[in-house]
C-alpha positions as CSV (number, residue, x, y, z in Angstrom):
1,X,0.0,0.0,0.0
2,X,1.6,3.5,-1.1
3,X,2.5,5.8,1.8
4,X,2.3,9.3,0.1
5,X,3.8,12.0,2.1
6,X,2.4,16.0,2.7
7,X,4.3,18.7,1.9
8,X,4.6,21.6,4.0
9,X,6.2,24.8,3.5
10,X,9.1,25.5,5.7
11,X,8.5,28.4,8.4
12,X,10.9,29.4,11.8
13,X,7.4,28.7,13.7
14,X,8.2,25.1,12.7
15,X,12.2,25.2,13.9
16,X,10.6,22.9,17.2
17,X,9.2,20.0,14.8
18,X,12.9,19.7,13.5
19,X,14.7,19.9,16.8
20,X,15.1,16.1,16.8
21,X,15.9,15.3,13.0
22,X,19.0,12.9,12.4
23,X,20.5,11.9,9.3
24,X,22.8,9.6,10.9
25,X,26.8,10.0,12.5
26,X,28.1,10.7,9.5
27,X,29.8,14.0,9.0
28,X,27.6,15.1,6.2
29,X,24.6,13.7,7.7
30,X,25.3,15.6,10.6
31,X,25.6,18.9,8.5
32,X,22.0,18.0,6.5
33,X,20.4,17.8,10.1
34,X,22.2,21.1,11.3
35,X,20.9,23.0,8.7
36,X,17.6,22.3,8.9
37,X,17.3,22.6,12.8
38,X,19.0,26.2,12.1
39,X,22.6,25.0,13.7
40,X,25.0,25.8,11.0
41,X,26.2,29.0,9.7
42,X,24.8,29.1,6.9
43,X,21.2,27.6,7.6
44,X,17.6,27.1,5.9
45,X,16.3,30.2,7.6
46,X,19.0,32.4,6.6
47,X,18.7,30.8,3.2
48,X,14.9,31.1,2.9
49,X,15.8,35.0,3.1
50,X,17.8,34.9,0.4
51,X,15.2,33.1,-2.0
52,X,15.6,29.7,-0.9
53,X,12.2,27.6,-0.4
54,X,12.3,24.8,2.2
55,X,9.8,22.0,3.0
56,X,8.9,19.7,5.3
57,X,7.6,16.1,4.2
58,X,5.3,14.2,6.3
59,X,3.5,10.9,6.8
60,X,0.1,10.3,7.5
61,X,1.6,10.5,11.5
62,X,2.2,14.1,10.8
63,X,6.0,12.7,11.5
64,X,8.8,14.7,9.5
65,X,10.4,12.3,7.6
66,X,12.6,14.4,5.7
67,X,13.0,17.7,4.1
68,X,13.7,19.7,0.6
69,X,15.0,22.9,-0.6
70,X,15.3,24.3,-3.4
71,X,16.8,27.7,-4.7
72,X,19.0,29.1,-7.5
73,X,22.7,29.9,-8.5
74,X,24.3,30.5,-11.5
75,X,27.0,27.9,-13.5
76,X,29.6,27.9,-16.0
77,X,28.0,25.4,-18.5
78,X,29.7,23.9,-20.0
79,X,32.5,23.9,-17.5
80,X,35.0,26.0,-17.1
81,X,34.6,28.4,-19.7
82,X,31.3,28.5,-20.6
83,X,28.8,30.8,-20.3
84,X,26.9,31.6,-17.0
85,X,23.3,29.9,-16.9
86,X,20.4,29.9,-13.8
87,X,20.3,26.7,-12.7
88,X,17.9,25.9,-10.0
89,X,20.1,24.1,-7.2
90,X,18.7,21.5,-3.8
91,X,21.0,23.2,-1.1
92,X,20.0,21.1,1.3
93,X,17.6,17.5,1.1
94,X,17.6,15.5,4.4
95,X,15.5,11.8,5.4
96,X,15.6,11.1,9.0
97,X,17.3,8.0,10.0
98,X,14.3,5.9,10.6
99,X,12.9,6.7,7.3
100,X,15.7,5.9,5.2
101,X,14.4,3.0,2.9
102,X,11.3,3.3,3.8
103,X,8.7,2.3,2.9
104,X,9.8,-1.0,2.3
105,X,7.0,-2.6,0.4
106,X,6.3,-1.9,-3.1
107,X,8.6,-0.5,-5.5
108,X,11.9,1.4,-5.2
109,X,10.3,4.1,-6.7
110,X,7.5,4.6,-4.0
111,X,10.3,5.3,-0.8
112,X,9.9,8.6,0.3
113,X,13.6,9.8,-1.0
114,X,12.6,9.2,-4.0
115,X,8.6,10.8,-3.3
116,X,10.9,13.9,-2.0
117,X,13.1,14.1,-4.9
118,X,10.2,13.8,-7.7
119,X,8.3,16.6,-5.9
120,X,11.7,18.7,-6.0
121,X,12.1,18.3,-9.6
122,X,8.9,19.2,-11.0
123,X,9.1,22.1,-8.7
124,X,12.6,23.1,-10.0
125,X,10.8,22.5,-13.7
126,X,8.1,25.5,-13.0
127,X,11.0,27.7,-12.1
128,X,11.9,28.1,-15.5
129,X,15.7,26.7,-15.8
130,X,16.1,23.8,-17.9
131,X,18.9,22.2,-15.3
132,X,18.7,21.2,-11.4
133,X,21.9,20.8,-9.8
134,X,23.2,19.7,-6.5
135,X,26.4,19.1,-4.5
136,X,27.3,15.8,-2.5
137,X,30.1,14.9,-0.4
138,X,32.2,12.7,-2.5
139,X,32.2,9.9,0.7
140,X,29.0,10.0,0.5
141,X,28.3,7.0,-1.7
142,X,24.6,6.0,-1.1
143,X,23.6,9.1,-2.0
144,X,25.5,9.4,-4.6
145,X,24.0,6.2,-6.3
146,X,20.7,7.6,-4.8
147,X,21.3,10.6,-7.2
148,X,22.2,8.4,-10.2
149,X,19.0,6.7,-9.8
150,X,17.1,9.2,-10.3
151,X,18.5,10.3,-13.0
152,X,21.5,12.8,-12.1
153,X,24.7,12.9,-13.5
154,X,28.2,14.0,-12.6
155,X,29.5,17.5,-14.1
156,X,33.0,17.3,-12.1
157,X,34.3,15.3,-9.3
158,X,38.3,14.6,-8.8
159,X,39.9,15.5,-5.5
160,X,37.1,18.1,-4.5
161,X,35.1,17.3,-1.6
162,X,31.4,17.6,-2.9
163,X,30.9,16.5,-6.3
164,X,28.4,18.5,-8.8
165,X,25.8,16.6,-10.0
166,X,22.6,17.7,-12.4
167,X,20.0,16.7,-14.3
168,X,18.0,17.8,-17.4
169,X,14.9,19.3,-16.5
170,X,14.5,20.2,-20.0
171,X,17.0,18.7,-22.6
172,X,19.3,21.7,-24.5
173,X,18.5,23.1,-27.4
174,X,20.6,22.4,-30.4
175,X,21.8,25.3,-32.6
């Protein structure tokens, strides 16, 4: 049976439903959860005043199982050289631990990463850009593959620490 999630928009008035997120021990899980909960630096707040939008998915529970975000930069396509292009970017996507893989009947396509991911890219496709782009950690393999899966692909990698990764909301136009 599907488990669809809610979306919420992202508000400070919701900073004490996030208080407890956890990504996991890892170092970059442990940034995705800071950010959210408004621990870092640079955080979804300060973000969300810059242009960023943020959401909240929940279950049926009302339970946060993860969040989204969604903004816009500009890149060099092609890289290095080329010329500057909006893209719309994820800054920060987080699952809590205890909803990573879940849920676990059904098909792949049906666990809420991948519900959260779907609703992020047709929202980056009404924002007008034809390309969504994102940074992971380079350790961070799952998500990496997660990425792949969906249908990202690497734009440069090699000795950085976050790799940039994008994907086609609309294909390019050919001279």
């Amino acid at each position: 049976m599907a488990q669809d999630l809610r979306v919420q928009s992202f508000s400070a008035a919701l900073l004490p439903d996030v208080q407890d997120f956890s990504c996991g021990d890892d170092p970059w899980q442990v940034e995705v959860a800071q950010w959210i909960k408004g621990e870092s630096k640079d955080n979804a707040l300060e973000r969300m005043a810059e242009g960023t939008e943020v959401w909240l998915y929940r279950n049926a529970g009302r339970e946060v199982v993860g969040y989204g975000s969604l903004g816009k930069t500009e890149w060099r396509l092609p890289p290095p050289k080329g010329p500057w292009e909006v893209v719309s970017i994820v800054p920060y996507v987080g699952m809590q631990t205890r909803f990573q893989g879940q849920p676990k009947d059904g098909p792949r396509d049906a666990r809420f990463a991948y519900q959260i991911m779907r609703d992020l890219v047709a929202k980056a496709g009404c924002q007008g850009t034809r390309i969504l782009g994102l940074f992971v950690d380079e350790d961070n393999k799952r998500a990496i593959k997660f990425y792949e899966n969906v249908g990202f692909m690497s734009l440069s990698a090699g000795g950085k620490k976050h790799r940039r990764m994008y994907l086609y909301l609309r294909e390019p136009s050919v001279p």
